[in-house]
N, C-alpha and C positions, 0 to 999 in steps of 0.2 A: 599345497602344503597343509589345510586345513584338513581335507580332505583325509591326504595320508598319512601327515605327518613326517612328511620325508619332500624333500626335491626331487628324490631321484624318480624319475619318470621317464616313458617312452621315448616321446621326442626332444628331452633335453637329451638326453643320452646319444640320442641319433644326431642330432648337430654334432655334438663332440665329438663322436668317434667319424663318421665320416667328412669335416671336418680335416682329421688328423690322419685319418689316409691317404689325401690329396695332397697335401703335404708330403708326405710319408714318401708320395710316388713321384716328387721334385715338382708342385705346381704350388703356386700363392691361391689359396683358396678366400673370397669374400663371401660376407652374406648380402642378401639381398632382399627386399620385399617386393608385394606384387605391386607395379606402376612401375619400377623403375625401369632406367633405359639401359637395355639390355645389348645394344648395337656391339659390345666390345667383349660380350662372354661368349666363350668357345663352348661352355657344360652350363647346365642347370640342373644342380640337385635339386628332388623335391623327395622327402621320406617325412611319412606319419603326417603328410596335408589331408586332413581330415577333410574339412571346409577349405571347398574352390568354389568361389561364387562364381556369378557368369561375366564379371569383368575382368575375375581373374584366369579364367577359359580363357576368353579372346588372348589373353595378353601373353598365356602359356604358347594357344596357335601362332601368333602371330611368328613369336622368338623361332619355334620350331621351324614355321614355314617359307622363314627366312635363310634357313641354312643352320640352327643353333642345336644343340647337342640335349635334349633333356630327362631325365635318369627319374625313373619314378619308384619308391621304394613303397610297395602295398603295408597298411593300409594308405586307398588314395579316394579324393574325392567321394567321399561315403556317408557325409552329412550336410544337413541342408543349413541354414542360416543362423536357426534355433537348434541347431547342433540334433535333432532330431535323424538317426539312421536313415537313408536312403533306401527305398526296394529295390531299384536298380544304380547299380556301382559299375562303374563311375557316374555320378550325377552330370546332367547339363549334355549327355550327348558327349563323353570325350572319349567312347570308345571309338571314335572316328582318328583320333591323333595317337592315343593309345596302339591302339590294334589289338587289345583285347576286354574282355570285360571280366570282371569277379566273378568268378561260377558259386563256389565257397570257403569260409572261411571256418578256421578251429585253431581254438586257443589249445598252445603247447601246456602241457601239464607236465609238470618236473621228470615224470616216471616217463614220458613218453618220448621215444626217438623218431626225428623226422631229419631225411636228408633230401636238399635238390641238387640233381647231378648235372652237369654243363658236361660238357665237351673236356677234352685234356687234362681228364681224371681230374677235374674240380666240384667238389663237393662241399655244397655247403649245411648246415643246422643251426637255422634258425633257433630264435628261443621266446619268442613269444607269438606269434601267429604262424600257420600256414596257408596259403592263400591259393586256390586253384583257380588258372586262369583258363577262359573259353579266348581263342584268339580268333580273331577276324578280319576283313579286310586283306592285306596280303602281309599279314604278320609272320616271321619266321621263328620259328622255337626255338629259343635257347638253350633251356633245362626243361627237364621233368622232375615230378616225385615218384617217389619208388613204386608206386603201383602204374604210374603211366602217367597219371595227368599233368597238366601244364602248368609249368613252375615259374618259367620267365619267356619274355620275348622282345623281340626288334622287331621294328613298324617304321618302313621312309613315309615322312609325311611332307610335301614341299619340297623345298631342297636340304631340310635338314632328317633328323631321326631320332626315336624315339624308344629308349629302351627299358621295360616294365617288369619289375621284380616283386612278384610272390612271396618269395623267400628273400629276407631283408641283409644281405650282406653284411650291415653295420650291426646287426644282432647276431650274425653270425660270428663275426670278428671279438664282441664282447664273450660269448662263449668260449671261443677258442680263436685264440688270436694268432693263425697262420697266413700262411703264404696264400692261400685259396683271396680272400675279400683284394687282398693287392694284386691278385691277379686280374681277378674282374676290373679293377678301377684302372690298369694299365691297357685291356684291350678299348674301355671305353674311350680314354685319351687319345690312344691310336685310332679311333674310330671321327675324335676330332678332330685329327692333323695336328694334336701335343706332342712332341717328343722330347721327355725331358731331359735334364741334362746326364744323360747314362753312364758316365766316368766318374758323378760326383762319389767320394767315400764316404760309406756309411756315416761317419763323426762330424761329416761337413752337411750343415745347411744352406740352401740357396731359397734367396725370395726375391720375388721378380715383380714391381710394380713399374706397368707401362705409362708413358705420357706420350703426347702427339705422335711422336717421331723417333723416340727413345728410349730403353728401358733404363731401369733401375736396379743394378743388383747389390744385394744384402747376403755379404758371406760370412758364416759363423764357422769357427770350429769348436765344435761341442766338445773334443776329448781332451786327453790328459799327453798328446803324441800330438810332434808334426805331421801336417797334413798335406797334400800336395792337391791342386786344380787349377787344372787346363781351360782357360776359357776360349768360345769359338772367335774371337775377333779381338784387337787391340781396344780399349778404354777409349771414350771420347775423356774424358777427365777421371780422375779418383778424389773423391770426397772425404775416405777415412783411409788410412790403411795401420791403423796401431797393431804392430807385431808381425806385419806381415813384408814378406820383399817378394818382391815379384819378378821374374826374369822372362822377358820375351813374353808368351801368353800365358805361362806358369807363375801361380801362387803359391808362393813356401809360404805356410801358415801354422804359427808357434800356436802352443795349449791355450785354448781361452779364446784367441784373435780375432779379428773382424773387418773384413774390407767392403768396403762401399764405393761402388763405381756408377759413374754413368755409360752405359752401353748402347751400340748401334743396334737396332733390331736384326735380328740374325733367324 
């Protein structure tokens, strides 16, 4: 803030809006720091991690090579302790879990159009780096940029996988906020055995916080219209249900309402 005079910056902007796409795509998104115990996360976002020290390497490998999901949005591990730029990106050796390294970078300048294109006519522009990646190992390409080089990629590392974006989705979504960033964050859920709840209605939120044995679901209806949801199993209990009746596994859910259930894992 001294600095710029403003908050708004890179990576606060990059929490919130990816963040709010994972939600977006029917998932309870936390945050997390490095140490924690990661045994029960299906995804690990990491966007704009400048500084990965080498404890926090291990602890990225380990999640991965246990079967865990992790999403890396460039720029990534590119400074060392004293925040001084790195010659070789990713620092620490994590072109090994990566599958690929930073070839180069260049800052987007207002005037300048830059598109990486994926598969299924998805197209993304970024809006503050682009980042050319050299992939290695047995990395597969996901996108390119428009002259050919390599924009994103997948890398199995262990039993889990690793996918490295160039082109920052969540800065593409601040640009222009289409259906392209939701798509990406839906093949990656499907990549980690998420399926979320696909009947929910736009106006209806679902949040899903697990315990032992049990989930936890938090049903909002956001709009100003009844709303109807199918849930996949009968309720072990119901905690709230102001405004709402329920018939068999359907919720009629009036403007405003909110049910709160305890659910079997399904």
């Amino acid at each position: 803030m001294l600095e710029r005079r403003s908050t708004d910056y890179p990576y606060k902007n990059h929490l919130r809006i990816s963040h709010a796409l994972y939600l977006h795509a029917g998932e309870t998104a936390d945050y997390v720091i490095p140490g924690d115990d990661l045994s029960n996360i299906k995804i690990l976002h990491a966007g704009y991690a400048e500084i990965v020290d080498t404890d926090m390497s291990g602890w990225l490998r380990q999640y991965v090579h246990s079967g865990g999901v992790l999403v890396v949005e460039f720029p990534f591990a590119c400074r060392d302790s004293n925040t001084w730029v790195s010659r070789k990106r990713p620092n620490n050796d994590l072109e090994d879990l990566l599958g690929c390294r930073e070839a180069r970078r260049a800052v987007i300048d207002a005037g300048m159009e830059q598109k990486a294109l994926f598969e299924d006519d998805i197209v993304l522009s970024p809006s503050d780096w682009r980042i050319d990646l050299e992939p290695c190992g047995n990395a597969e390409i996901m996108a390119r940029w428009s002259d050919g080089t390599v924009a994103a990629v997948s890398h199995n590392y262990g039993k889990g996988r690793v996918f490295s974006f160039g082109a920052s989705f969540t800065s593409s979504y601040m640009r222009c906020p289409d259906e392209n960033p939701s798509s990406i964050i839906k093949q990656i859920l499907d990549s980690a055995g998420l399926r979320p709840h696909t009947d929910t209605p736009a106006k209806v939120w679902v949040r899903q916080r697990r315990g032992d044995n049990h989930d936890i679901w938090f049903v909002f209806n956001i709009s100003d219209k009844l709303q109807r949801l199918s849930l996949p199993a009968i309720p072990v209990s119901v905690w709230d249900s102001d405004g709402v009746e329920m018939k068999g596994l359907t919720l009629n859910m009036a403007p405003g309402s909110v049910w709160v259930g305890e659910m079997p894992i399904c």
